[in-house]
N, C-alpha and C positions, 0 to 999 in steps of 0.2 A: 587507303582513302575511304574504303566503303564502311569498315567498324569506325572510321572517325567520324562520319558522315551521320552511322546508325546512332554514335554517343550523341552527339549535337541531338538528334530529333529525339532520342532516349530524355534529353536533358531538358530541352524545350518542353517535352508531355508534362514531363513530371511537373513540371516550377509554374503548368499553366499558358506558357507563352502563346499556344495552339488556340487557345480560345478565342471567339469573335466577340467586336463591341457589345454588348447588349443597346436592346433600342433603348429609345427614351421613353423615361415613363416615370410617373408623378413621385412614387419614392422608391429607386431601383433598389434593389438588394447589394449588399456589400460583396466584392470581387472575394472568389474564391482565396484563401491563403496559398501560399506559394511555398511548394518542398524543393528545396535544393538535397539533392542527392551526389554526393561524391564516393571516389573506390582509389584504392592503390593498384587493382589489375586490371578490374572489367566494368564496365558498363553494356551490360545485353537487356534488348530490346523482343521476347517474345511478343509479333503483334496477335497471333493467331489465337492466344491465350490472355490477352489484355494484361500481360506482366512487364517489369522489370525487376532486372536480377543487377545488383550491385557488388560486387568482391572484393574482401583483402581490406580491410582496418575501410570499412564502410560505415559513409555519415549522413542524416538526413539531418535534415536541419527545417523546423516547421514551426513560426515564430519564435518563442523563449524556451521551444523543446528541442534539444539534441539528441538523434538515437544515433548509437554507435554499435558496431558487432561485425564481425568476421562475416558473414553474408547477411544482405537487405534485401527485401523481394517485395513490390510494390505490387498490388494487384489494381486496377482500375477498373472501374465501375463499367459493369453489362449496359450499353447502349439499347436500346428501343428500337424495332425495324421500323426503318424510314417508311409506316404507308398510313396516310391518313384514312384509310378505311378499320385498319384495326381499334383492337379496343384495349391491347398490353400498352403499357403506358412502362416511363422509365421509372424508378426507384427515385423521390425527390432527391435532390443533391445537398449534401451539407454545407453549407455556407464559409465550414472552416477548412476543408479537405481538398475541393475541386473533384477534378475525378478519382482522384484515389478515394477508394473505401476503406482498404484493408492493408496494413504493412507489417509484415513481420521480421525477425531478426534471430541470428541463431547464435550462439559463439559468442563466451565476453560480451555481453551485452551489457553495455551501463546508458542508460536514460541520464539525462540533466534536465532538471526544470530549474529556476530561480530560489534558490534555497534548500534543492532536493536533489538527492543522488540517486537513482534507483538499479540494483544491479540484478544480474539471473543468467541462465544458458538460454532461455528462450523467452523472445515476446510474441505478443499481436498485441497490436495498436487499432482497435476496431473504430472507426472515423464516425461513423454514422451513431453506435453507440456511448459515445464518449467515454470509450476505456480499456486501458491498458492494460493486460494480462501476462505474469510473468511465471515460468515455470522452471525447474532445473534445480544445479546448485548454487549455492552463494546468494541465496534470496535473500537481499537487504536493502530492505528504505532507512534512509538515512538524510536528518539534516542537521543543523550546526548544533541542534539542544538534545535531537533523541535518536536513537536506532531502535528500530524493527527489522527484526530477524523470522524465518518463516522456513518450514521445510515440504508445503506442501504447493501452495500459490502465495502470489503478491499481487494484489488488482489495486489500481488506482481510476476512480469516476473521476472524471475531468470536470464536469460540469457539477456534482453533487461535493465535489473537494471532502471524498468519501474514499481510505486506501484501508483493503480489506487485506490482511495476513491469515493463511489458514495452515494447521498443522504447527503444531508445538509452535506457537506465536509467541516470541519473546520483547518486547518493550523496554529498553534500558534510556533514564536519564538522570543522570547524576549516582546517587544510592535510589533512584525511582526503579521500583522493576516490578513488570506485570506481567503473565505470561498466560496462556491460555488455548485449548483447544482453535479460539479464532477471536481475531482480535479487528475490531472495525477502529477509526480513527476518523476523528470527523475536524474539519480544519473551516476558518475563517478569513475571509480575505481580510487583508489589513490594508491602511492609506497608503503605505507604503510598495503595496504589489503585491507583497509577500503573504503566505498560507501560513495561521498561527495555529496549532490545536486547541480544540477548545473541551473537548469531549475523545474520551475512548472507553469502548467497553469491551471485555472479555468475557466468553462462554466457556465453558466444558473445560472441567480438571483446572479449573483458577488458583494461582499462588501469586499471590501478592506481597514484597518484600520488602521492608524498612530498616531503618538502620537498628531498631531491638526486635522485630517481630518477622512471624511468618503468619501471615494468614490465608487459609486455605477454603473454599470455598465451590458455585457451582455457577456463581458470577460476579462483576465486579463493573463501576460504572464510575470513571474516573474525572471530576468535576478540576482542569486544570488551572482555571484562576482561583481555587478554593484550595487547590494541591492536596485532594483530600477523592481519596476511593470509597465507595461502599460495596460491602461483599456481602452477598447472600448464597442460601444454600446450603444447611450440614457446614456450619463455618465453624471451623478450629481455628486455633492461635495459639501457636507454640513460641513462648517470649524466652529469651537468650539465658534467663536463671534456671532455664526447664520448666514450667510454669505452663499449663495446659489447660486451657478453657477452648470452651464447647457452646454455642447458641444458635440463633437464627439471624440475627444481622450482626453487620462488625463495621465500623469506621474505623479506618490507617490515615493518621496525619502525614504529612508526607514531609511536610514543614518540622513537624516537633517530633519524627520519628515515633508516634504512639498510635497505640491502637485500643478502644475498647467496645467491649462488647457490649449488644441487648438483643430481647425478645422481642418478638412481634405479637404476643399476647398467647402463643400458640404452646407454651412450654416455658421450660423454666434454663438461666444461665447455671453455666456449671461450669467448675472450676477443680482444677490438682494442683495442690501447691507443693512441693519439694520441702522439705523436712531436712537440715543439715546438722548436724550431730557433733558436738566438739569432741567426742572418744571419752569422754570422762567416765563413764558407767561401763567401758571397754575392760575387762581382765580382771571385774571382780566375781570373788567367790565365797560363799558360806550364807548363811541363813540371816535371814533378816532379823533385826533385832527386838 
């Protein structure tokens, strides 16, 4: 009775239900968002430490976001001592959080938003900062047009609809592939709900792939309604006949799988072109005539 008793007020903290009316007042502020939290073993309630601990294929649920993972651990927000003589005040409260600030997850963790999948061994969902941080293996943002792959973090700004990939950042859509030291992704809300890309750009050790080229580069800045990258940098292009140019900027269509190169005034393009040889002047011998 008494863990049934502790789940119920565990489950009440978390969703909100503890909180009092607010007064009235000419334009109140909107009710905190409500976390439903569920577990297939436990639901524990440390108060001493302002936590809950979730267990066993555990799920929050906090409007259109689902976190799932083998343990959830909900930390709630440090109260203010009750004296009106002090001068510590509380940390403001986010408006989308309630008291929770901070939740993490460890184990299998997949994230679900509305069009996105996001997987890892480990998050924090930092409430106050609007953003999610993923670390471990199996780092993949994923939605119905592209994957993002990562081996070192995956951040997603909730508010700036900014998911950062760092360590060998890989980008695959279609024959699109972009891969880079750190890869940012910047998304646009659409009428629909849904988060469109609209912009991605790539830093450090850049390869950019198309269906004839490679171009290699020290950055890359991917314009997706134009389906067209620009690479700068000590930018090579190695093209599929063996064909090897050398410059300072490079556009990859991504549409007509081409790519060509220019200057920025600073040097000059430069080009190897492959030489192929029918063998006809092969296994002769004696003096010219």
């Amino acid at each position: 009775m008494r863990s049934a008793i502790m789940g119920i007020m565990a489950y009440g903290a978390l969703t909100g239900f503890a909180s009092a009316a607010p007064l009235p007042a000419p334009a109140p502020e909107p009710a905190p968002q409500q976390i439903e939290v569920t577990a297939d073993q436990s639901l524990e309630w440390y108060q001493d430490q302002n936590m809950y601990v979730a267990r066993g294929n555990a799920k929050a649920v906090r409007g259109t976001t689902t976190i799932t993972a083998d343990l959830l651990t909900a930390h709630e927000r440090a109260k203010a001592p009750d004296d009106k003589k002090t001068s510590v005040k509380a940390p403001k409260q986010n408006s989308t959080s309630g008291d929770i600030d901070k939740m993490t997850a460890d184990g299998h963790v997949l994230i679900v938003r509305p069009n996105t999948r996001i997987t890892g061994e480990h998050a924090v969902d930092d409430a106050d900062a609007h953003v999610t941080t993923l670390t471990g293996n199996n780092l993949r943002y994923e939605t119905d047009k592209q994957v993002v792959t990562a081996r070192d973090t995956l951040e997603y700004w909730d508010d700036k609809k900014i998911a950062v990939a760092r360590g060998h950042a890989v980008a695959i859509k279609g024959n699109r592939h972009v891969e880079g030291d750190v890869l940012t992704a910047e998304f646009r809300a659409q009428p629909n709900g849904q988060d469109q890309l609209y912009k991605m750009t790539a830093t450090g050790n850049v390869t950019v792939i198309t269906g004839k080229d490679v171009v290699r580069g020290e950055k890359a800045v991917y314009n997706a309604a134009a389906d067209v990258a620009i690479i700068t940098g000590h930018v090579r292009i190695t093209r599929a006949d063996g064909t090897q140019l050398t410059g300072d900027v490079a556009e990859s269509n991504f549409a007509t799988n081409q790519s060509r190169l220019m200057n920025d005034g600073s040097g000059r393009v430069r080009a190897l072109l492959p030489v192929k040889s029918d063998g006809s002047d092969s296994g002769k011998k004696g003096n010219a005539p």
